[in-house]
Gaussian input, Z-matrix of N, CA and C with variables (Angstrom, degrees):
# hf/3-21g

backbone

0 1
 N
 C     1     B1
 C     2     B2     1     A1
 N     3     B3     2     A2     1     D1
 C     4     B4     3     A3     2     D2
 C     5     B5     4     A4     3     D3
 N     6     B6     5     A5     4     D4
 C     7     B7     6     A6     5     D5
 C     8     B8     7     A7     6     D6
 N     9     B9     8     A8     7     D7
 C    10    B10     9     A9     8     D8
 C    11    B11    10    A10     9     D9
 N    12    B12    11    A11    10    D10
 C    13    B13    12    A12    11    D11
 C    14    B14    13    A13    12    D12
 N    15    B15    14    A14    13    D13
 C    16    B16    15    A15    14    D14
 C    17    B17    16    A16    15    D15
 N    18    B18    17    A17    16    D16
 C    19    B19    18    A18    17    D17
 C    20    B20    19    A19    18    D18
 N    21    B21    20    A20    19    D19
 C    22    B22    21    A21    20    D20
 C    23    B23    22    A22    21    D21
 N    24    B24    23    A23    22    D22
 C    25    B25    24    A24    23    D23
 C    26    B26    25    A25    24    D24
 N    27    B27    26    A26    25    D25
 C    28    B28    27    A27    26    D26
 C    29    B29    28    A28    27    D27
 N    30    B30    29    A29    28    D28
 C    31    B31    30    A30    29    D29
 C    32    B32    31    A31    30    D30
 N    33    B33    32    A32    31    D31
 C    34    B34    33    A33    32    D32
 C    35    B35    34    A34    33    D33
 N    36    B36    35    A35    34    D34
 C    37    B37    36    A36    35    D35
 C    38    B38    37    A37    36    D36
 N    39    B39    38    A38    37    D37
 C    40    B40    39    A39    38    D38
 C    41    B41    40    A40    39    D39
 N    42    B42    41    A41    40    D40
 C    43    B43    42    A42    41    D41
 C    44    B44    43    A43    42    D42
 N    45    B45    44    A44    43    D43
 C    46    B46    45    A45    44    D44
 C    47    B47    46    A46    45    D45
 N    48    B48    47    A47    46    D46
 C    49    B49    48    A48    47    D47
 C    50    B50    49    A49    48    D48
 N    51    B51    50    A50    49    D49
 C    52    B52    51    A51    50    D50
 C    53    B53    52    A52    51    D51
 N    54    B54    53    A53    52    D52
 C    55    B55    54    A54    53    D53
 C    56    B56    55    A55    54    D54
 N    57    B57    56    A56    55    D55
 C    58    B58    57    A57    56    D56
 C    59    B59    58    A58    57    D57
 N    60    B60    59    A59    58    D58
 C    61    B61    60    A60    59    D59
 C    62    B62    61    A61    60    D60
 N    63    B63    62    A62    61    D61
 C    64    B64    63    A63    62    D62
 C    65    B65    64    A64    63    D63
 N    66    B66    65    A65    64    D64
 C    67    B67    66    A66    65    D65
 C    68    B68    67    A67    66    D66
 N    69    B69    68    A68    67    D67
 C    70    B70    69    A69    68    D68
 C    71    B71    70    A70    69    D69
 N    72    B72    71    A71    70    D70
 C    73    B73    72    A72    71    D71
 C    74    B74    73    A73    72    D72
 N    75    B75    74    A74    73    D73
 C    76    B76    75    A75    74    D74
 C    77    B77    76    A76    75    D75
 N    78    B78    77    A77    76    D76
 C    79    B79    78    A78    77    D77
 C    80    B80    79    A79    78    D78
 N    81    B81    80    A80    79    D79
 C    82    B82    81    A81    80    D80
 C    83    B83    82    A82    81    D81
 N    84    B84    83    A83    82    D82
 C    85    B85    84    A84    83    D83
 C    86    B86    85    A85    84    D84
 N    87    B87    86    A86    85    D85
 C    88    B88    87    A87    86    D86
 C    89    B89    88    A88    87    D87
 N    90    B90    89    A89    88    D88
 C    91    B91    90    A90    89    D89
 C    92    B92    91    A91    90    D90
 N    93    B93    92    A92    91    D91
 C    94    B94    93    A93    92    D92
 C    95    B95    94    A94    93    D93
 N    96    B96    95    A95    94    D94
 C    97    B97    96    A96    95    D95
 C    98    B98    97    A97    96    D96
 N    99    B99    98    A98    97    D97
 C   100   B100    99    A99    98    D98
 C   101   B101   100   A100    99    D99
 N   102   B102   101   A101   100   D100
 C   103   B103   102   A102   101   D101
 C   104   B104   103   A103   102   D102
 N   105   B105   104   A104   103   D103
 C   106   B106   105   A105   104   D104
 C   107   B107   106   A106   105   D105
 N   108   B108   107   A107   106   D106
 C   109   B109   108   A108   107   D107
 C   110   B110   109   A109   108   D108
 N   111   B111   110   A110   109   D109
 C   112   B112   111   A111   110   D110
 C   113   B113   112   A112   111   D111
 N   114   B114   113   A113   112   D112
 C   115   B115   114   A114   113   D113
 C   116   B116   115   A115   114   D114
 N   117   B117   116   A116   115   D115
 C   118   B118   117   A117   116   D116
 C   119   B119   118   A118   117   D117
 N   120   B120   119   A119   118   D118
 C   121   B121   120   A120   119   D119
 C   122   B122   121   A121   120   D120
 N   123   B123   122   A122   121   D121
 C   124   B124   123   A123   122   D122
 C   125   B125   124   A124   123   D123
 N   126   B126   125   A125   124   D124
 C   127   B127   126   A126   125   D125
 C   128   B128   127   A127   126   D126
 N   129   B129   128   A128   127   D127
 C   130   B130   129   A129   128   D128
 C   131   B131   130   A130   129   D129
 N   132   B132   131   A131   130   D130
 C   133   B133   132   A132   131   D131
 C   134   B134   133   A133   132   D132
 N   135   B135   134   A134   133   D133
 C   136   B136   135   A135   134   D134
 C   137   B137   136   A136   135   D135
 N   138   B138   137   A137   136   D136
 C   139   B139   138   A138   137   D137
 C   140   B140   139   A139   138   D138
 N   141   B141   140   A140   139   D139
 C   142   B142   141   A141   140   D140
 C   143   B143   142   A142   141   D141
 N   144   B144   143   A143   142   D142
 C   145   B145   144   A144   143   D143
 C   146   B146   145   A145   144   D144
 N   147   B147   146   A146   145   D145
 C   148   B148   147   A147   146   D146
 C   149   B149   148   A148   147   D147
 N   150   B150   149   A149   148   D148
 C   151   B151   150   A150   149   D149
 C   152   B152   151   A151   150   D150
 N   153   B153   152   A152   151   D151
 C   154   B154   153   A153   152   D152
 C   155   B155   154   A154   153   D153
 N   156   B156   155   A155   154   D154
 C   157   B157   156   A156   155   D155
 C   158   B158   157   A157   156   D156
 N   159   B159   158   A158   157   D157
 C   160   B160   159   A159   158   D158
 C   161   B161   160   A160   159   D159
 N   162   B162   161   A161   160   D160
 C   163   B163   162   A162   161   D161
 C   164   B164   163   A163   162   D162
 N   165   B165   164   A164   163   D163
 C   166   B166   165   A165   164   D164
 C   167   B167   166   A166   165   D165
 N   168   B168   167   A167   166   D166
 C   169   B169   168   A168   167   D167
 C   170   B170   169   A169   168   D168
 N   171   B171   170   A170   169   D169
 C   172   B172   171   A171   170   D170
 C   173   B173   172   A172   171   D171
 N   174   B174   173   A173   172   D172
 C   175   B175   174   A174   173   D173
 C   176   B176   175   A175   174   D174
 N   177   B177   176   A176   175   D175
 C   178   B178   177   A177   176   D176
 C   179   B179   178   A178   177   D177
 N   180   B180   179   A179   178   D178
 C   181   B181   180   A180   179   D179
 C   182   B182   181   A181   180   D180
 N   183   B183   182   A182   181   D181
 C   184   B184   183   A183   182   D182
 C   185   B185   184   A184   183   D183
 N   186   B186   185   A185   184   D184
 C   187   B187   186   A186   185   D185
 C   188   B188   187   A187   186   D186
 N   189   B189   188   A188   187   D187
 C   190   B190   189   A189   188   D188
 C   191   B191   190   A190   189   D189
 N   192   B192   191   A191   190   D190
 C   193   B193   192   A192   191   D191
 C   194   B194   193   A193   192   D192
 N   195   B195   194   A194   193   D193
 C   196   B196   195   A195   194   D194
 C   197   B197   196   A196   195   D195
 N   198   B198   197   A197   196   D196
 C   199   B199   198   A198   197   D197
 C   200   B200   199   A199   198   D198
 N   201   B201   200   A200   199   D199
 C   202   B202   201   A201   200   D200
 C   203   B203   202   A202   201   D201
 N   204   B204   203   A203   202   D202
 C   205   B205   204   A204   203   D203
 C   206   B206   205   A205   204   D204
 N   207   B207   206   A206   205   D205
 C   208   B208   207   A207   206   D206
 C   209   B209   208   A208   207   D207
 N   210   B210   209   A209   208   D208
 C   211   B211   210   A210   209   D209
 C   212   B212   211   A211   210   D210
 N   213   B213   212   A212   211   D211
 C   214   B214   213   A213   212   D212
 C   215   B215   214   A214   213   D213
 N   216   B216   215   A215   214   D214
 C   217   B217   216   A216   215   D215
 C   218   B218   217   A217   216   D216
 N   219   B219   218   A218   217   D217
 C   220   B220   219   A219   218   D218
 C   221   B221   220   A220   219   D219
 N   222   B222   221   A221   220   D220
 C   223   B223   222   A222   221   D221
 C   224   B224   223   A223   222   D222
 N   225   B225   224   A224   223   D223
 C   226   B226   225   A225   224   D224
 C   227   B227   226   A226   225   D225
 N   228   B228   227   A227   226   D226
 C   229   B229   228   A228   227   D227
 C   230   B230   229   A229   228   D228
 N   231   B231   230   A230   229   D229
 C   232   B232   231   A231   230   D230
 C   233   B233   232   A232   231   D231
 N   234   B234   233   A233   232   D232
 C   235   B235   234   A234   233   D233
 C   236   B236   235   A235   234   D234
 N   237   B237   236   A236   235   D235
 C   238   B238   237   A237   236   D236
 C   239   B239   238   A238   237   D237
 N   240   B240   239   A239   238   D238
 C   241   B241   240   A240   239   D239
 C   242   B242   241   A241   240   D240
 N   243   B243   242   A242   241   D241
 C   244   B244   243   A243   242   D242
 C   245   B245   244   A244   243   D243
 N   246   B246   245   A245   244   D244
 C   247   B247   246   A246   245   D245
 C   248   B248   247   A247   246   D246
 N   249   B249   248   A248   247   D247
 C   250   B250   249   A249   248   D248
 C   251   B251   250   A250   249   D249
 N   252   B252   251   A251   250   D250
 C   253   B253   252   A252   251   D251
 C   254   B254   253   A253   252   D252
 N   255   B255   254   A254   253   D253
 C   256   B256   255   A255   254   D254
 C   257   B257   256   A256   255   D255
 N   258   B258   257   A257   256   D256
 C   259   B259   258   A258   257   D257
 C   260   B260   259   A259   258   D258
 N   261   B261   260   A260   259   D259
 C   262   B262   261   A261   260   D260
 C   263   B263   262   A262   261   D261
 N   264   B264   263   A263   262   D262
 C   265   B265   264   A264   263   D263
 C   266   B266   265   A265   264   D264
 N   267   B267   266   A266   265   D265
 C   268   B268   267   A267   266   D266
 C   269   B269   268   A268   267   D267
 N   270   B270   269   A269   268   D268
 C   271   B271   270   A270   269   D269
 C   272   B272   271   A271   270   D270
 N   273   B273   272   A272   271   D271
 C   274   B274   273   A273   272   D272
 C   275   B275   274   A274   273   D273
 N   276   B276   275   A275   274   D274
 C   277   B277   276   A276   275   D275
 C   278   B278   277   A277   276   D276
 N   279   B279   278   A278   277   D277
 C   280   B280   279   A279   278   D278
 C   281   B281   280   A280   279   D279
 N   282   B282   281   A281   280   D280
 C   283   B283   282   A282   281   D281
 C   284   B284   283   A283   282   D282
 N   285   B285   284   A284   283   D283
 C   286   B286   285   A285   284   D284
 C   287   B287   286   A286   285   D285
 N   288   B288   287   A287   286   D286
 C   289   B289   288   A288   287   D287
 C   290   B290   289   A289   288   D288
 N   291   B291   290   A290   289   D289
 C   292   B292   291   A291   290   D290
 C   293   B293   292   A292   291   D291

   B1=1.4406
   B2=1.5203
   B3=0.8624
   B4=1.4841
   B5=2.0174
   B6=1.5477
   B7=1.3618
   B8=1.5825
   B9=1.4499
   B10=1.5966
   B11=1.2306
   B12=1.4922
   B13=1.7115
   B14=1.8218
   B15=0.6627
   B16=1.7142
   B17=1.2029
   B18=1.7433
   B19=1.2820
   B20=1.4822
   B21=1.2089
   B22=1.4915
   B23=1.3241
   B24=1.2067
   B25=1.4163
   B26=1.3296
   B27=1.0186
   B28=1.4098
   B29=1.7938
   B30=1.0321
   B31=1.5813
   B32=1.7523
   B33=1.1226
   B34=1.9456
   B35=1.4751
   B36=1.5959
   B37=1.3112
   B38=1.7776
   B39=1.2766
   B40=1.7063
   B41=1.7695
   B42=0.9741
   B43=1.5385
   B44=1.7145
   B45=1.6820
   B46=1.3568
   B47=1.2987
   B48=1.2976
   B49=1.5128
   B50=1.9395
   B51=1.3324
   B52=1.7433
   B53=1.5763
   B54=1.0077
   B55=1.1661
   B56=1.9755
   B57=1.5276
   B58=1.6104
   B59=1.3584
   B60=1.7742
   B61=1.7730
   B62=1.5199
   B63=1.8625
   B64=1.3891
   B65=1.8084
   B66=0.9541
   B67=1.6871
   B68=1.5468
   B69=1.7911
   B70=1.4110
   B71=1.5678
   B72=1.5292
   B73=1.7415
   B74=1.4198
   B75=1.5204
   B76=1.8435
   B77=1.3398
   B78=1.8633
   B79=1.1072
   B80=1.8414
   B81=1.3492
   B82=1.4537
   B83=1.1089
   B84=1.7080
   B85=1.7573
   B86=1.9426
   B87=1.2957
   B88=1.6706
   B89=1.0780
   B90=1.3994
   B91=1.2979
   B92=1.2574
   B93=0.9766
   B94=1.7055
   B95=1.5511
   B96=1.1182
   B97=1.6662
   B98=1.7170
   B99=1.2138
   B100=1.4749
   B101=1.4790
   B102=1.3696
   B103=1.4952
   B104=1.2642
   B105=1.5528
   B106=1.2490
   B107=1.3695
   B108=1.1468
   B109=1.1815
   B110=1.9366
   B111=1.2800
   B112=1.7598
   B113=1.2967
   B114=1.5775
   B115=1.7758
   B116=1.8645
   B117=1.3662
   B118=1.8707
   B119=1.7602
   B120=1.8685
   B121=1.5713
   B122=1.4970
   B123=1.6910
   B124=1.8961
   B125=1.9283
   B126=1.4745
   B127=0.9247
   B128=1.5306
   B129=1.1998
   B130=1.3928
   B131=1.4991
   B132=1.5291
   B133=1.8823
   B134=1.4364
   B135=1.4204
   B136=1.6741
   B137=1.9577
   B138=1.6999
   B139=1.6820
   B140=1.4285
   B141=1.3142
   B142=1.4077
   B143=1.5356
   B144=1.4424
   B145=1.9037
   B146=0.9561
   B147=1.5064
   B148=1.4450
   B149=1.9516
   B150=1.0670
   B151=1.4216
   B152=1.7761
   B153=1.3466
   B154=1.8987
   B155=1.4642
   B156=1.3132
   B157=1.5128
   B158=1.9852
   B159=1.3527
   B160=1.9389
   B161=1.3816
   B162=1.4312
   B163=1.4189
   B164=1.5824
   B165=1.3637
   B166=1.8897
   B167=1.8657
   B168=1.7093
   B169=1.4641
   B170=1.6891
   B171=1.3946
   B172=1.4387
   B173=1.9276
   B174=0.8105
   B175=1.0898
   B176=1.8305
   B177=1.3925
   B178=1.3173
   B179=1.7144
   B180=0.7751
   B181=1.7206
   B182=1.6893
   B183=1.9714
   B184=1.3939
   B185=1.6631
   B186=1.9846
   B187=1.2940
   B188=1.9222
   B189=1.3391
   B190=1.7100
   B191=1.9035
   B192=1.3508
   B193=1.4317
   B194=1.4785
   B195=1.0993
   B196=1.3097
   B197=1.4912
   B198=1.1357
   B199=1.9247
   B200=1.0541
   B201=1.5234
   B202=1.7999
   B203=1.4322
   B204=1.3122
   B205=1.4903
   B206=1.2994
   B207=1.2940
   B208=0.9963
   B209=1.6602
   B210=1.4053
   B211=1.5733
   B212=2.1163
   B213=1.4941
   B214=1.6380
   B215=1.8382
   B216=1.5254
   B217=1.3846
   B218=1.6993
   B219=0.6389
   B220=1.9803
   B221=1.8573
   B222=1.4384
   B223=0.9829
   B224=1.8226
   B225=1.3642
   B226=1.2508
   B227=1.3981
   B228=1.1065
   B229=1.2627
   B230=1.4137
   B231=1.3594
   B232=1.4576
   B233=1.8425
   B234=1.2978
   B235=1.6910
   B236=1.4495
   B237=1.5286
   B238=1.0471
   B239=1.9483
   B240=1.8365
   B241=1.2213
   B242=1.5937
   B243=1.5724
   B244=1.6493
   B245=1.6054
   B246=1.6945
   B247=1.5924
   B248=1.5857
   B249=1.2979
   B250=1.3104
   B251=1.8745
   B252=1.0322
   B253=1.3578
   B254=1.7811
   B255=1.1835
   B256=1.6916
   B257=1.3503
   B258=1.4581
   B259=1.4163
   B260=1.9890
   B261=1.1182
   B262=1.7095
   B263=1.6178
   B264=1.7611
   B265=1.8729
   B266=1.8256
   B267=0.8265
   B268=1.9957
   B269=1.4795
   B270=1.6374
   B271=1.5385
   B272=1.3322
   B273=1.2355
   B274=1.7131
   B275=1.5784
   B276=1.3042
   B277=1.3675
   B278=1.4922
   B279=1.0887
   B280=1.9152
   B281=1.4943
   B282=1.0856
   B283=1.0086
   B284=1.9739
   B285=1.4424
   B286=1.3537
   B287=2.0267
   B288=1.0717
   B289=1.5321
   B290=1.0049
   B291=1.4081
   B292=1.4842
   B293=1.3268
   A1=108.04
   A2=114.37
   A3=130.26
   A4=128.71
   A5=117.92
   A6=106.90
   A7=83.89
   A8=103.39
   A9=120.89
   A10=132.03
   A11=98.94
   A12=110.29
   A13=115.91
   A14=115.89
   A15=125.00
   A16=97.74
   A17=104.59
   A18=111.94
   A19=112.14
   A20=123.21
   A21=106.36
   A22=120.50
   A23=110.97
   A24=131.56
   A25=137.45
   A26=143.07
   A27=133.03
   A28=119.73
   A29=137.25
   A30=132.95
   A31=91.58
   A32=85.85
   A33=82.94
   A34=118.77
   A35=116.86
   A36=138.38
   A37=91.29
   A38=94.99
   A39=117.02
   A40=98.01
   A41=114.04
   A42=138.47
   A43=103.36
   A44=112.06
   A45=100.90
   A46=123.02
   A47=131.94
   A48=141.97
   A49=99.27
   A50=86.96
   A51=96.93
   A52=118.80
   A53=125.40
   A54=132.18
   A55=119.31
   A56=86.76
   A57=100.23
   A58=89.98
   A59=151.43
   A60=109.47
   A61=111.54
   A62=109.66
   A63=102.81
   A64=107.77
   A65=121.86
   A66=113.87
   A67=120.49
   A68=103.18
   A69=104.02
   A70=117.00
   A71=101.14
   A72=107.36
   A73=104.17
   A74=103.68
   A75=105.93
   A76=77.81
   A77=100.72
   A78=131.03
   A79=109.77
   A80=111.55
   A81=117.05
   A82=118.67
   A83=109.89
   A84=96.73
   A85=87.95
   A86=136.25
   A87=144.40
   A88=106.32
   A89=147.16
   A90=137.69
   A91=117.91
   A92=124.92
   A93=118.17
   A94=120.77
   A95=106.09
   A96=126.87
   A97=109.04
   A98=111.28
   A99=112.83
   A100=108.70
   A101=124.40
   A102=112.30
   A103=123.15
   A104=124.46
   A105=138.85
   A106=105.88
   A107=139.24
   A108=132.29
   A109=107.92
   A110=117.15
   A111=118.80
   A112=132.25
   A113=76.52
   A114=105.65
   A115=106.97
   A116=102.31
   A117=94.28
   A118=93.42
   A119=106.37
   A120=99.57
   A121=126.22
   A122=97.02
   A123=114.52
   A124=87.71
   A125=130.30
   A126=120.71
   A127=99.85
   A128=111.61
   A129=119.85
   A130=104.84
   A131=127.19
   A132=110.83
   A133=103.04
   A134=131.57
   A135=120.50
   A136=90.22
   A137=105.93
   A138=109.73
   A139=88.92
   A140=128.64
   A141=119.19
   A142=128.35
   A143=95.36
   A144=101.94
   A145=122.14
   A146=126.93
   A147=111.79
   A148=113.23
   A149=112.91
   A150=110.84
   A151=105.57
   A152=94.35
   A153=84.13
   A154=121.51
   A155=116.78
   A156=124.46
   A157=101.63
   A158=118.78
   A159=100.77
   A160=90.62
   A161=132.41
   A162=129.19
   A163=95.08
   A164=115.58
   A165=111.76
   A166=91.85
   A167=81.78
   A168=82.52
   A169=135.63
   A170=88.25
   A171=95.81
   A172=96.07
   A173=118.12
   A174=121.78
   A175=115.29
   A176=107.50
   A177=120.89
   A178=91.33
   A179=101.28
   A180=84.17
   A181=148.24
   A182=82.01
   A183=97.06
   A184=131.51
   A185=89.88
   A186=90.09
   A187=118.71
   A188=85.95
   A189=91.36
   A190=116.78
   A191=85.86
   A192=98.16
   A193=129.83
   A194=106.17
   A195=119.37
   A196=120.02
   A197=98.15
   A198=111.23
   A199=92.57
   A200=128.05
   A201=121.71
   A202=109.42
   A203=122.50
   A204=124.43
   A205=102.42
   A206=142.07
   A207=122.68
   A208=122.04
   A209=112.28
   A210=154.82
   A211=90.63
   A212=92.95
   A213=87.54
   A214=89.39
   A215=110.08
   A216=128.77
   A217=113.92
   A218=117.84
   A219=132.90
   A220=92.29
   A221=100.75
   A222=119.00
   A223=126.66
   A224=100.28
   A225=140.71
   A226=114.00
   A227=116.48
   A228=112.38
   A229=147.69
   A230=115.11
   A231=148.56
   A232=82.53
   A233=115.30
   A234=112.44
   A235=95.94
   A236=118.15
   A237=112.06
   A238=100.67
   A239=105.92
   A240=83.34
   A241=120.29
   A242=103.63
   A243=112.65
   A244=124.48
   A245=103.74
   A246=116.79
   A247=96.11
   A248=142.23
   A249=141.28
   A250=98.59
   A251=123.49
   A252=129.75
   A253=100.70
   A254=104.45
   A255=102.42
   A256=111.08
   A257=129.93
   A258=123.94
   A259=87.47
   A260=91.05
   A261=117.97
   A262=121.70
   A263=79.44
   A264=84.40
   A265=109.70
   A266=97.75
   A267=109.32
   A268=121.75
   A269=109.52
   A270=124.26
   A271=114.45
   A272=132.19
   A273=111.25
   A274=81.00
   A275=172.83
   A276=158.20
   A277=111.61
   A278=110.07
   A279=114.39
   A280=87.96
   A281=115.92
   A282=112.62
   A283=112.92
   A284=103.26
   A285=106.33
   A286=122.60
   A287=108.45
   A288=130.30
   A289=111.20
   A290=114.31
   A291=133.84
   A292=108.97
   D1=121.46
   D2=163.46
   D3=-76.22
   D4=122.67
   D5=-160.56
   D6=-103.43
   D7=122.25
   D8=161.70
   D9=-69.52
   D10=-37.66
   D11=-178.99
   D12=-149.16
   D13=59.82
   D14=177.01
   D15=-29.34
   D16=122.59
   D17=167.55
   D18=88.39
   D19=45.73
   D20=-164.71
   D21=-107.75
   D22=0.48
   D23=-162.52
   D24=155.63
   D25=149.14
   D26=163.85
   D27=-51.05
   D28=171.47
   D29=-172.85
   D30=-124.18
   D31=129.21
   D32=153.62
   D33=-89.13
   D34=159.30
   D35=-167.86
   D36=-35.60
   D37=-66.00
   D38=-159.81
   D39=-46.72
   D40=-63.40
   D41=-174.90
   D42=-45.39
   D43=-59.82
   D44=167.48
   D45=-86.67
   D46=24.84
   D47=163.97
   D48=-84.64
   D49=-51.31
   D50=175.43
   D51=-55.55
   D52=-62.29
   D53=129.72
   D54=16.06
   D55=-97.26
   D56=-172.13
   D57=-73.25
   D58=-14.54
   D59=168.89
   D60=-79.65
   D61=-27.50
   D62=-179.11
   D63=-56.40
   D64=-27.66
   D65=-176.60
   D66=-92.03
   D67=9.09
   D68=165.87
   D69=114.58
   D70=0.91
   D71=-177.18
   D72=-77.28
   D73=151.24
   D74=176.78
   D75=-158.23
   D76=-179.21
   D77=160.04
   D78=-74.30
   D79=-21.66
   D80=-172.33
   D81=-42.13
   D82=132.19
   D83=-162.39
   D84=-91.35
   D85=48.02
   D86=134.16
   D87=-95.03
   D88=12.98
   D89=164.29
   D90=-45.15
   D91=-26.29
   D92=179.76
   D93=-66.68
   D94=-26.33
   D95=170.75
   D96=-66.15
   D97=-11.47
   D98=-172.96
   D99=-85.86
   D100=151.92
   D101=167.06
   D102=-89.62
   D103=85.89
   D104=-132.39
   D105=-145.23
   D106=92.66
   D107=-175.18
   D108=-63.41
   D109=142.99
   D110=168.64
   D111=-14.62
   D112=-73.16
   D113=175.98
   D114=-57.07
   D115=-29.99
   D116=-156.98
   D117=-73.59
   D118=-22.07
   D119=-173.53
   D120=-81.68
   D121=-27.58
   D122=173.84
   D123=-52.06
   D124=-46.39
   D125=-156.98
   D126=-64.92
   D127=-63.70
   D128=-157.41
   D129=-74.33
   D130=-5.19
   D131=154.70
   D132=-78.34
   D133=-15.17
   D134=-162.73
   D135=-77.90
   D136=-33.67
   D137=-149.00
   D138=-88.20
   D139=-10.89
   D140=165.16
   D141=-77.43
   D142=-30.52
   D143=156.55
   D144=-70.64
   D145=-10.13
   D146=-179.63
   D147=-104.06
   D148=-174.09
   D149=-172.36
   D150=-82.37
   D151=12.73
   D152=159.10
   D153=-82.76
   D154=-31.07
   D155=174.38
   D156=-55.88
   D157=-19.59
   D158=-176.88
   D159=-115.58
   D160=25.94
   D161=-166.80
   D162=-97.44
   D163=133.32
   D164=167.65
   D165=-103.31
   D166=166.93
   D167=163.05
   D168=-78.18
   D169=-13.01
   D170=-175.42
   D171=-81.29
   D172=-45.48
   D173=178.13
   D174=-41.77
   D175=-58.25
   D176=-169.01
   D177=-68.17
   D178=-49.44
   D179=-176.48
   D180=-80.61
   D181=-4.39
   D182=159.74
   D183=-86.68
   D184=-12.02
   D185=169.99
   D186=-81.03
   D187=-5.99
   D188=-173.54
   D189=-77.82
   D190=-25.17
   D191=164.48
   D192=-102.41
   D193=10.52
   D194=155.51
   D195=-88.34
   D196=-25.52
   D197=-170.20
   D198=-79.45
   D199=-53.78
   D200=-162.56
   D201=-62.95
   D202=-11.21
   D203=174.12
   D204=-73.38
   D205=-10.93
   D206=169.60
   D207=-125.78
   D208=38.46
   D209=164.61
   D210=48.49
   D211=62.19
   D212=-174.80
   D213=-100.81
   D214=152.44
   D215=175.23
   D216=-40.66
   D217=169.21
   D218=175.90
   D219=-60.57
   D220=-66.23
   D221=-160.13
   D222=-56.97
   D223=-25.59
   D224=166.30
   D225=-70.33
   D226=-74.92
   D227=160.13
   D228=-67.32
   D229=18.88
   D230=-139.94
   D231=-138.09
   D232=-35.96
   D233=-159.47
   D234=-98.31
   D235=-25.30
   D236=-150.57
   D237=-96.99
   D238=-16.95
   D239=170.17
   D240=-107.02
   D241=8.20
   D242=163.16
   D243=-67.37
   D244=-21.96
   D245=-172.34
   D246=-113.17
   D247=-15.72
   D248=147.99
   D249=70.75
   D250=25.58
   D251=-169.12
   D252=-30.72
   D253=148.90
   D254=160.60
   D255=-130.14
   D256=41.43
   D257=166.27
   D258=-168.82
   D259=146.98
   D260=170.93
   D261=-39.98
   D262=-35.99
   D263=-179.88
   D264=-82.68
   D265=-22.73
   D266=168.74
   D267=-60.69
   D268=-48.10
   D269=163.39
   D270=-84.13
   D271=24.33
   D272=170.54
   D273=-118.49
   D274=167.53
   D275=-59.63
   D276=-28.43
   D277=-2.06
   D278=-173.38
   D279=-96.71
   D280=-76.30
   D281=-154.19
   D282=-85.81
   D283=146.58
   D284=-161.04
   D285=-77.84
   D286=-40.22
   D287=167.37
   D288=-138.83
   D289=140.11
   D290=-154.65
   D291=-157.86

């Protein structure tokens, strides 16, 4: 793998789930055969409980352009598609003024 731009941003959940299967992570109980560091797999059973495992990309990024319509921070919108809320009352602690 080649690094293009160091530092470029934060990753979303989904993005580093993508990530750890392109380098060989599964649920497969041969995982050990993978070149997979420990730590990278504790990560990737936590990112499979969360709503990054039903997240597409097309998905994640239409919500990102939905968010900028309403001129919310990186960071904000960075939370909001890691916590994937599905009701209004889930996204108003995300987001700061409203």
């Amino acid at each position: 793998m080649k690094i293009m731009k160091a530092n470029a941003g934060a990753l979303t959940n989904f993005e580093l789930l993508d990530f750890l299967n392109s380098r060989g992570a599964s649920k497969d109980t041969t995982r050990v055969i993978a070149p997979i560091a420990r730590s990278e797999y504790k990560v990737y059973d936590y990112l499979v409980e969360t709503a990054a495992s039903t997240q597409t990309r097309e998905s994640v990024n239409k919500s990102a352009d939905k968010c900028k319509d309403f001129k919310l921070a990186k960071a904000e919108i960075l939370n909001i598609i890691n916590l994937w809320p599905s009701s209004i009352v889930e996204l108003l602690p995300v987001v700061c003024c409203f």
